[in-house]
C-alpha positions in Angstrom: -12.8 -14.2 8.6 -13.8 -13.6 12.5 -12.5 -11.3 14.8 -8.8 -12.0 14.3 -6.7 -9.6 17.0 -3.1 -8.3 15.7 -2.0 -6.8 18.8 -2.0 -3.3 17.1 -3.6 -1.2 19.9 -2.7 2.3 19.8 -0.1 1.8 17.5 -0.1 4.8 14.8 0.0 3.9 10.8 0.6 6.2 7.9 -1.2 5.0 4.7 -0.9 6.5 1.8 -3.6 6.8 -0.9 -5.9 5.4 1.9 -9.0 7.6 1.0 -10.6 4.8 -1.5 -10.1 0.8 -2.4 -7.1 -1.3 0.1 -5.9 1.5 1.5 -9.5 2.4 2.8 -9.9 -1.4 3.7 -6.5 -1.1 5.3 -7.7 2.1 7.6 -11.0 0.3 8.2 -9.3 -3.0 9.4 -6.4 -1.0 11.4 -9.2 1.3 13.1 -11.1 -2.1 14.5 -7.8 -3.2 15.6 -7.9 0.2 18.4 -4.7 1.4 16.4 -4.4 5.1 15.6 -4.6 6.2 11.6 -3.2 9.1 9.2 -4.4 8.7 6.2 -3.6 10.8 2.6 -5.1 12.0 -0.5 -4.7 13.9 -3.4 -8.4 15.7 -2.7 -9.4 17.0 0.1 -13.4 15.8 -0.7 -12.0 12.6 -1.2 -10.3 12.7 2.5 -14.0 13.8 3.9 -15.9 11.0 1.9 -13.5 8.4 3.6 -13.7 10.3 7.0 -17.4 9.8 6.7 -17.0 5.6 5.8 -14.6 5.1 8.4 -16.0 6.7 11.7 -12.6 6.7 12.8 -13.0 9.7 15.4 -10.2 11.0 17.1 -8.1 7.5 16.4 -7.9 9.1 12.4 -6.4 11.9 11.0 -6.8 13.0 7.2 -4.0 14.7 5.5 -4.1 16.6 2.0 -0.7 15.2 0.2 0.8 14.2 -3.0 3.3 11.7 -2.1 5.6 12.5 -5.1 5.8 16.5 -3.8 9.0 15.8 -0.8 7.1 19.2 0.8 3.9 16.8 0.8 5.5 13.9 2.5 7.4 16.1 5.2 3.9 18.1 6.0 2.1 14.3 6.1 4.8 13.2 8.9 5.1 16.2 10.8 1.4 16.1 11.5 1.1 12.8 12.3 3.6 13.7 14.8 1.9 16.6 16.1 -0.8 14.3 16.7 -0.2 11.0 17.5 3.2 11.6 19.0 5.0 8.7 16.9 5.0 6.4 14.0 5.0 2.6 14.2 4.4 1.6 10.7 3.8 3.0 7.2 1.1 1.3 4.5 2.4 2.3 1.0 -0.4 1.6 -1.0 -0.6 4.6 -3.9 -1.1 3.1 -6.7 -1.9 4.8 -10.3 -1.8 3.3 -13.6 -3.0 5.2 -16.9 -3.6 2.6 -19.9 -1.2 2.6 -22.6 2.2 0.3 -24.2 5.6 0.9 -22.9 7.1 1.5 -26.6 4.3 4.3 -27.5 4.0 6.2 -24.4 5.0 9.6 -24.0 7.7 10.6 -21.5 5.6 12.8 -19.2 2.9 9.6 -19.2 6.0 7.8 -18.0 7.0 10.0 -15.4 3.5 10.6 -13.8 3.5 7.0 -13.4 6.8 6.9 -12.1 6.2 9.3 -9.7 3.3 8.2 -8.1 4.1 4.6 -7.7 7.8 4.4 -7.5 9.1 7.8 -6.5 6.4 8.5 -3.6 7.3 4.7 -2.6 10.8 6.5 -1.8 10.1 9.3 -0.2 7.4 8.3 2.0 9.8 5.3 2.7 13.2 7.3 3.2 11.2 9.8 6.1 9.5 6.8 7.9 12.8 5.1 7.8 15.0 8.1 9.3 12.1 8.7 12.0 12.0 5.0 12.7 15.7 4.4 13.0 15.8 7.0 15.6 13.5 4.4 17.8 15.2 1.6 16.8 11.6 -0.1 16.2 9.2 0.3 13.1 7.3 -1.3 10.2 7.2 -0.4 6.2 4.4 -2.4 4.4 4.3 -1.4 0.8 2.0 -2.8 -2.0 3.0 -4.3 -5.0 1.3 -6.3 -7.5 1.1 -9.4 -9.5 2.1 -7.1 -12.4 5.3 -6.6 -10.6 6.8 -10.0 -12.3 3.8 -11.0 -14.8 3.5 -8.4 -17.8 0.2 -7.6 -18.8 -1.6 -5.4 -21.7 -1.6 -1.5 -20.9 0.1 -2.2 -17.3 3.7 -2.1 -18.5 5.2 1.4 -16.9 2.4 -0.2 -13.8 4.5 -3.1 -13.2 8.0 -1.6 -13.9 7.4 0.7 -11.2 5.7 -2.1 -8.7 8.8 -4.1 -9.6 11.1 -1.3 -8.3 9.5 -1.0 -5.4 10.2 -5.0 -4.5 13.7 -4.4 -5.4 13.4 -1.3 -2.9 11.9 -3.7 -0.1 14.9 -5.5 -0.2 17.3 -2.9 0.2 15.6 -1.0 2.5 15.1 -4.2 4.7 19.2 -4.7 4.4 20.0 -1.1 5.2 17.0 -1.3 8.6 17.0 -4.6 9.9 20.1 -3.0 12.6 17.6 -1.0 14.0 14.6 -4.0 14.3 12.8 -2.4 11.4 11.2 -4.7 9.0 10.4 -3.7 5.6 8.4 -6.1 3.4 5.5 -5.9 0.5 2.0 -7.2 -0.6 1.4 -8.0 -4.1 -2.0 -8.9 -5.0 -3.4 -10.0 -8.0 -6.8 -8.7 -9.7 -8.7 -6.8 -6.6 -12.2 -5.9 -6.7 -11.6 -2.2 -6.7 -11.9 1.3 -8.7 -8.9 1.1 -9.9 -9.4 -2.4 -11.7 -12.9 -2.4 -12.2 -12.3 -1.6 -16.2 -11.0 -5.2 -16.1 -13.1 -7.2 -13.2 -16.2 -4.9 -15.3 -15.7 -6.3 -18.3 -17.4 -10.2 -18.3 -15.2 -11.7 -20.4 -12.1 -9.9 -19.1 -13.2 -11.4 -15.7 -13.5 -14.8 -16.8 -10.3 -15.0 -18.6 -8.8 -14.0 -15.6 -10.4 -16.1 -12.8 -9.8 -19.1 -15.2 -6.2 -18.4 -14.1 -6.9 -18.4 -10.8 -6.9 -21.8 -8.6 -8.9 -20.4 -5.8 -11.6 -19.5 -8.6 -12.1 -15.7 -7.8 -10.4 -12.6 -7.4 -9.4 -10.9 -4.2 -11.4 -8.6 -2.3 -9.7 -5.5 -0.7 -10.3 -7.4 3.0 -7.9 -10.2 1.2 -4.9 -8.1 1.3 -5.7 -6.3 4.0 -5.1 -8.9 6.4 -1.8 -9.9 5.3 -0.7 -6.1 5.8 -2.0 -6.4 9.1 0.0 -9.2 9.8 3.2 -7.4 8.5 2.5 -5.0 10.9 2.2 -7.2 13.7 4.8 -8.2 16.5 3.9 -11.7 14.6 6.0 -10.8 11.8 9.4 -9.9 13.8 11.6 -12.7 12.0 10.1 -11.3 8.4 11.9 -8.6 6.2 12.2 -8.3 2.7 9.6 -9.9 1.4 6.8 -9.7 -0.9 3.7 -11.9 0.2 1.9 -13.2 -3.2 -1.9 -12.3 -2.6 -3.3 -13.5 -6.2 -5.7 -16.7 -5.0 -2.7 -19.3 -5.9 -2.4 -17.5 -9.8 1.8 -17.4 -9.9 1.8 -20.8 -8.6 1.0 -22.3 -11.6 
């Protein structure tokens, strides 16, 4: 794609869930781009494998943090405040799904879900937002998916919670564009990741899939990554509560 510039130099970006897949993509991308990065994990082994890929030096910081554990997200925030000194943007990119119908899944199943996508999506959100208000400037990416308005087999409690979070771009857009913040969301389809290799894996799956897809191939994680970058950018000043379709032309037709 070339060496594309966003104008993101020494700007600092929380992303969540940013050890593996986009969110590592995202880090890599922002890192090139001379911004400073906080990323979180789960696990801490996870954290150092990433720190390892992304060579970041003192331009990344890793913090250990469950995003759906309000303790977590205050501890993420207050050290990348020790050590950056602000917070320009936030990448929401968590993302778990755990196979199984809507109508046969257990509550806690459910909730873990929930959780992870939906409520972190919050909390993350509402502390960037506060912090944010209080410098009248900021950015709040957050990554849906195609699931979000298509259903799909085993991805039900997935895409509820991916379609809360769109509804939650909106509002949150509404309730922060006073203080120039602007809020908007990425929803990819199939991405050539861990988390969907059961599906991209799987021949057959693969080609059902691609043969919905006018631009004959699913994404790569560098595919979304640019349009976050984008969102991040002074480029996108005029944009707020949106969701940018990244799904090769697929809900187009």
């Amino acid at each position: 794609m070339g060496n594309i510039s966003y104008g993101l130099e020494n700007r600092v970006f929380v992303i969540t869930g940013g050890s593996r897949g986009i969110g590592l993509e995202i880090a890599r991308k922002l890192l090139d781009q001379k911004a400073k990065v906080v990323i979180c994990g789960r696990k801490q082994e996870g954290l150092e494998a990433a720190k390892t890929k992304l060579s970041g030096g003192a331009g990344l910081l890793t913090v250990q943090a469950h995003v759906a554990k309000e303790s977590d997200v205050e501890n993420l925030f207050d050290k990348a405040l020790e050590n950056f000194g602000k917070i320009d943007g936030l990448i929401n990119n968590v993302g778990m799904n755990i196979i199984t119908s809507v109508v046969d899944a257990d509550y806690l199943l459910w909730q873990k879900i929930i959780e992870s996508n939906l409520n972190g999506t919050f909390l993350c959100s509402k502390k960037a937002g506060q912090l944010m208000r209080g410098q009248k400037k900021g950015k709040i990416v957050s990554i849906s998916s195609i699931a979000a308005r298509r259903s799909a087999p085993a991805m039900g409690i997935y895409g509820i919670a991916k379609a809360g979070i769109e509804m939650m771009t909106k509002v949150l857009a509404q309730e922060l564009a006073p203080f120039d913040i602007q809020v908007n969301a990425v929803a990819p389809g199939m991405v050539r990741t861990k988390f969907s290799e059961p599906f991209w894996s799987n021949n057959d799956i693969y080609n059902q899939v691609v043969k919905t897809i006018p631009l004959g191939r699913i994404a790569e994680p560098s595919d979304v990554a640019h349009p976050v970058l984008f969102l991040c950018s002074d480029a996108s000043a005029f944009i707020t509560g949106q969701t940018i379709m990244v799904d090769g032309g697929a809900s187009a037709i």
